[in-house]
C-alpha positions as CSV (number, residue, x, y, z in Angstrom):
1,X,0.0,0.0,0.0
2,X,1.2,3.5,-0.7
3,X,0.1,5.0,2.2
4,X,2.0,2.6,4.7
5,X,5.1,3.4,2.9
6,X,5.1,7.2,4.0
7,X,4.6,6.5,7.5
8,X,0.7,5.7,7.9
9,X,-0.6,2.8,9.4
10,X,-3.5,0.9,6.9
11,X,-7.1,1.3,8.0
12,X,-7.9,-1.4,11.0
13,X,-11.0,-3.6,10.1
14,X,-12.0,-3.5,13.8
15,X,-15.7,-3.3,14.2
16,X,-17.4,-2.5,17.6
17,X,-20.1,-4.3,19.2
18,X,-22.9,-2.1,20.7
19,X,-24.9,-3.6,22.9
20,X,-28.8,-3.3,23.6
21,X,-30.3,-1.9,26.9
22,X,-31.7,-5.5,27.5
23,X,-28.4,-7.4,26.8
24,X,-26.6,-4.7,28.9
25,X,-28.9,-4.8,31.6
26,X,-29.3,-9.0,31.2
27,X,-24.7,-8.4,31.9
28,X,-25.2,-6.5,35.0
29,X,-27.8,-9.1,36.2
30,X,-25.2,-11.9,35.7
31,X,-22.6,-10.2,37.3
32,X,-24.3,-9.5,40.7
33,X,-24.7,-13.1,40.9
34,X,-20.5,-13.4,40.9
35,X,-19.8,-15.5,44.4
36,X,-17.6,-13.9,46.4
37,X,-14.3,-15.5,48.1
38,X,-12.3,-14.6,50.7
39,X,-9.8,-12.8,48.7
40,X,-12.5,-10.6,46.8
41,X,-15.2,-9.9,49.4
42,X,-17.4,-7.7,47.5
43,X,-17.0,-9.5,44.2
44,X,-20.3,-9.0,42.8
45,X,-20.8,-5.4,43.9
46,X,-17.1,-4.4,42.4
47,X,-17.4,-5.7,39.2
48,X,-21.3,-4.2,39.1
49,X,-20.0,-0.6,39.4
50,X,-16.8,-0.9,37.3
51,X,-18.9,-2.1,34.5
52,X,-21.9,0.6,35.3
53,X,-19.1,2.9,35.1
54,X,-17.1,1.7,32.2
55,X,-20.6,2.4,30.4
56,X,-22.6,4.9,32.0
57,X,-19.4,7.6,31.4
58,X,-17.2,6.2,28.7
59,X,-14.6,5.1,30.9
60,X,-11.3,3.0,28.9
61,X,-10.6,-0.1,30.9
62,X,-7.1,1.2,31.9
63,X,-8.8,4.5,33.4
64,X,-11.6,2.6,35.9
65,X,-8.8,0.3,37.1
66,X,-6.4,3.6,38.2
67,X,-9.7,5.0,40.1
68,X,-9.2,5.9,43.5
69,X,-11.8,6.7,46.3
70,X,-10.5,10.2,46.4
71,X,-11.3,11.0,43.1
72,X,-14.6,10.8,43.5
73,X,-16.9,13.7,44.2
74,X,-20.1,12.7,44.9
75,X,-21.0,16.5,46.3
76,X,-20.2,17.7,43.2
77,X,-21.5,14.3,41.0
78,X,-17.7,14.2,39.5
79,X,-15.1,11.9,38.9
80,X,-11.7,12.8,38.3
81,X,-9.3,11.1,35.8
82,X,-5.8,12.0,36.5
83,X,-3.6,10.5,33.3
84,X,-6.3,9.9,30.9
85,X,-4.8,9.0,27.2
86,X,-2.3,11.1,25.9
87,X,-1.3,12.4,29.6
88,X,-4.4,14.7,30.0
89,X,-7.0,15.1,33.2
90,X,-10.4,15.5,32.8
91,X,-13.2,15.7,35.3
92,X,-16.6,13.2,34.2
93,X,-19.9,14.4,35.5
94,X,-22.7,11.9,36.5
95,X,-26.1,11.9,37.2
96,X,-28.5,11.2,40.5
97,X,-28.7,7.5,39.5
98,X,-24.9,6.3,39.0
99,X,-24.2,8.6,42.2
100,X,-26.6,6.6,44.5
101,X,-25.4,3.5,43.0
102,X,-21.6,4.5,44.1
103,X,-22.7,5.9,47.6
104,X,-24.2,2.8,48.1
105,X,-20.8,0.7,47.4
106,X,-18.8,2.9,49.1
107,X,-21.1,2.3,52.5
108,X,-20.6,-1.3,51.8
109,X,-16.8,-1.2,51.0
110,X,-16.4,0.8,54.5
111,X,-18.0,-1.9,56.1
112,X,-16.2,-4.7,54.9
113,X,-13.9,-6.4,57.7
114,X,-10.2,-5.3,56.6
115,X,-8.3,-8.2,54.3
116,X,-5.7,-10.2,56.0
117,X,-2.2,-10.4,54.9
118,X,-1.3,-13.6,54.1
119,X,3.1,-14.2,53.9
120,X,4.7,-15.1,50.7
């Protein structure tokens, strides 16, 4: 190709999947039903919100496994991405629903009992 010989990369035949509401919401019904173990307490509930978030704001993988608890503004409905792609920050407002949803798993992260260390 002619293109690729000046420096550009040829067009990627990579075609995303969309899903529906109902397969979407027929996912996040699967994954509440996740078991828990005693190295993942909260199992179901993590995985619930990672994926409510990686859809509900557009969030890449790589940037909803770097979130922290204090980047979370739940006065102000925001969540802050430090890092994002190509270096930048970005603050991601969210609505009522996705706000009650992570109060909710905070309270229940809070009152987890603490993990014990096991020795290598």
């Amino acid at each position: 190709m002619v293109l690729h010989a000046f420096g550009r990369r040829p067009c990627s035949t990579f075609k995303p999947f969309i899903f529906t509401k109902e397969e979407l919401a027929s996912i996040l019904e699967a994954v509440l039903m996740l078991p828990s173990n005693s190295q993942f307490l909260l199992r179901a509930e993590t995985c619930s919100i990672i994926f409510s978030l990686l859809y509900g704001l557009g969030l890449r993988k790589g940037e909803a496994r770097r979130l922290r608890v204090l980047d979370l503004s739940l006065a102000a409905a925001t969540l802050f991405m430090d890092q994002t792609k190509f270096y930048k920050c970005r603050y991601i407002a969210f609505g009522p629903k996705l706000g009650n949803r992570l109060q909710q798993f905070l309270g229940l992260s809070r009152k987890r009992p603490p993990m014990k260390r096991t020795k290598p």
